[in-house]
C-alpha positions in Angstrom: -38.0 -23.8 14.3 -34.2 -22.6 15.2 -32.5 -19.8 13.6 -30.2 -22.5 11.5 -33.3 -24.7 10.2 -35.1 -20.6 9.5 -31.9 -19.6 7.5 -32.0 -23.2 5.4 -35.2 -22.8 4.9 -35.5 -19.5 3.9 -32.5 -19.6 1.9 -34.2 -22.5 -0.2 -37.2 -20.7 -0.8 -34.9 -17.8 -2.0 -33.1 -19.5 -4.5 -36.2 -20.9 -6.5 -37.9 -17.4 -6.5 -36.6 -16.1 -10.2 -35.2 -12.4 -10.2 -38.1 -11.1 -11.8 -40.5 -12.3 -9.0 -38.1 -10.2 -6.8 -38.0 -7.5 -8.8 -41.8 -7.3 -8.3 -41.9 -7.9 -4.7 -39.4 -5.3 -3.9 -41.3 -2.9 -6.0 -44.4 -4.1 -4.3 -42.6 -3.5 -0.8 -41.7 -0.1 -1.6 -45.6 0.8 -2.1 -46.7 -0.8 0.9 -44.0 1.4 2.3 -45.4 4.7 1.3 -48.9 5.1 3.7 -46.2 4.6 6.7 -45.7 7.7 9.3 -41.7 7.3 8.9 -41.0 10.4 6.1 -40.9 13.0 8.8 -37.8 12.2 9.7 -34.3 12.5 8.2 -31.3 10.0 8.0 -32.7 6.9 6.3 -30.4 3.6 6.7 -30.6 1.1 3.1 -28.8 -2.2 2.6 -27.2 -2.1 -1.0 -28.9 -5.5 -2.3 -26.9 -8.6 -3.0 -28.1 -10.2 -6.4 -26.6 -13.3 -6.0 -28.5 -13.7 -2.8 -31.8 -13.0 -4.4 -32.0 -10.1 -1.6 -34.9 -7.2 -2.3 -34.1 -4.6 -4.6 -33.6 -1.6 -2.6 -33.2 0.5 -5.4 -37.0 1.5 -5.2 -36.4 2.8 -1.9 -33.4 4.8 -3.0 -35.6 6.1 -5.2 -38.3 7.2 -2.8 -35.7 8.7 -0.7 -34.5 10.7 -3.4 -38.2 11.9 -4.4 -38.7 13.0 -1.3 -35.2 14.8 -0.5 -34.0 12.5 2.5 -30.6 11.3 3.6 -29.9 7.6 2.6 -26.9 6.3 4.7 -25.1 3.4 3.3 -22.8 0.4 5.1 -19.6 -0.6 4.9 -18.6 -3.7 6.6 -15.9 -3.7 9.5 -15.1 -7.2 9.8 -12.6 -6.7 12.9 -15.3 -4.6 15.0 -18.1 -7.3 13.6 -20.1 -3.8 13.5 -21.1 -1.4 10.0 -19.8 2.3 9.4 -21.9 4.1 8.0 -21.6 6.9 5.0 -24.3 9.3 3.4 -25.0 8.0 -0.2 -24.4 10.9 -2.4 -24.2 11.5 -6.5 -20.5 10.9 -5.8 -20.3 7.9 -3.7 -18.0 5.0 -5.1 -20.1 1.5 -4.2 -17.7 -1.9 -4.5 -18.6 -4.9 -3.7 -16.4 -6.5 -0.9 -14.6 -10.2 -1.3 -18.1 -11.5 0.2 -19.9 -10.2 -2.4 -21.2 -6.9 -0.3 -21.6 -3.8 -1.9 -20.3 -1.1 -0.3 -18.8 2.5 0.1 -15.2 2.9 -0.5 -15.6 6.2 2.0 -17.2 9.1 2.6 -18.9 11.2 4.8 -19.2 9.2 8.0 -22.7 9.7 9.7 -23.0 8.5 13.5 -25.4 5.6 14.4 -27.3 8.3 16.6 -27.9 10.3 13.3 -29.6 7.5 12.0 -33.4 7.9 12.0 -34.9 4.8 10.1 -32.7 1.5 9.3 -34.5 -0.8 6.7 -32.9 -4.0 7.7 -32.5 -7.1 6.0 -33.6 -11.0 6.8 -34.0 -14.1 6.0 -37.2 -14.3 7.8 -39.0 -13.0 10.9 -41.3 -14.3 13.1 -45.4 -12.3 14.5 -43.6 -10.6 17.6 -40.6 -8.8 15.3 -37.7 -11.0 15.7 -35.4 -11.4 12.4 -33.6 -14.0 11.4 -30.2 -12.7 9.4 -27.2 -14.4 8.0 -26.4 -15.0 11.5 -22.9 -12.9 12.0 -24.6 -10.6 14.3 -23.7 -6.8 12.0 -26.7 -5.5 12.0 -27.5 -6.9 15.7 -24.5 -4.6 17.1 -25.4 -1.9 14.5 -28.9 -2.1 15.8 -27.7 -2.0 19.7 -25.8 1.2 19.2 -28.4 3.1 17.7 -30.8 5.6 19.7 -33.7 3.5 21.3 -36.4 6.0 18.7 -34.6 4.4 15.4 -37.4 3.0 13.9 -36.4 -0.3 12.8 -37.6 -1.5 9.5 -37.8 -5.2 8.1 -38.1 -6.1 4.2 -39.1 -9.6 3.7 -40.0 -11.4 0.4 -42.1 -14.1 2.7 -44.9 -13.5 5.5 -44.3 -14.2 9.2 -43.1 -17.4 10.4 -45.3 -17.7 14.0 -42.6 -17.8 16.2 -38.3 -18.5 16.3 -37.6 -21.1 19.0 -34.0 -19.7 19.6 -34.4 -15.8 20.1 -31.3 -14.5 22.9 -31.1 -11.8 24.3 -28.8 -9.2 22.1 -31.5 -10.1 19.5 -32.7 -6.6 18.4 -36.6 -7.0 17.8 -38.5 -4.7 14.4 -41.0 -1.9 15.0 -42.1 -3.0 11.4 -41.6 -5.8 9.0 -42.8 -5.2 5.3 -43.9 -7.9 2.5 -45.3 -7.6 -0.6 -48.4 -8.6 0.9 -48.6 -7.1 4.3 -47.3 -4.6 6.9 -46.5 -6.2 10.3 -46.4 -4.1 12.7 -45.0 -4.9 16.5 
């Protein structure tokens, strides 16, 4: 399947899953999470969940982040650059959401893309050789491209693998991992 019929899809299938199911699987995502060699490290990249899009409740990370004394960096949306800036979440930081529904930092400390250790990225969906199908505006594709080539990229998926995406190009920025509640996928 393309990237479009992958984001109907997908989409569909998120919007008949009930916020409590999501609730679980993010929880359940988080544990599956936790046997992973990735806490060595330092600067931890989280999306800030969007309800209304029935996204995974990153929260649970946050939480494991904090348990463990790591960094959590945080986006903010540049919508000229098509790119994030990112900002260490602190006990201070003010998070509003953006007129598409984004939450975000207002500001902060700015932490460089080459800080950034681990980036737990979001999707739709994602096929058995890592590729990741988003929203399709291409952030987290340029985030992803200006990061060292060690950042260990992380997907969180509510669904398992599709087999493959017909339509991958070439500034598509493949996982090292993709997590379900189910499974870890590792590529």
């Amino acid at each position: 399947m393309t990237k479009k019929e992958l984001r109907k899809k997908y989409k569909t299938l998120r919007n008949s899953i009930s916020h409590e199911d999501i609730d679980e699987k993010s929880l359940a995502i988080a544990n599956q999470l936790l046997p992973l060699n990735i806490w060595d490290k330092s600067f931890y990249h989280v999306f800030l969940t969007i309800a209304e899009h029935k996204e995974i409740n990153t929260d649970y990370i946050l939480n494991i982040l904090a348990g463990k004394d790591k960094h959590a960096v945080v986006s903010k949306s540049n919508f000229k650059t098509i790119n994030l800036e990112n900002y260490l979440l602190t006990d201070g930081t003010v998070i509003k959401t953006n007129h598409w529904g984004i939450p975000e930092p207002v500001d902060g400390i700015p932490i460089e893309n080459s800080k950034i250790d681990v980036v737990f990225v979001p999707l739709l969906c994602f096929d058995a050789n890592g590729h990741r199908v988003g929203y399709g505006a291409g952030y987290y594709d340029n985030f992803l491209s200006d990061c060292n080539p060690e950042t260990i990229k992380i997907g969180l998926s509510l669904f398992e693998a599709e087999d493959t995406i017909d339509d991958i190009y070439e500034g598509d920025i493949p996982l090292d991992f993709c997590i379900t509640p189910l499974k870890v996928y590792q590529f």
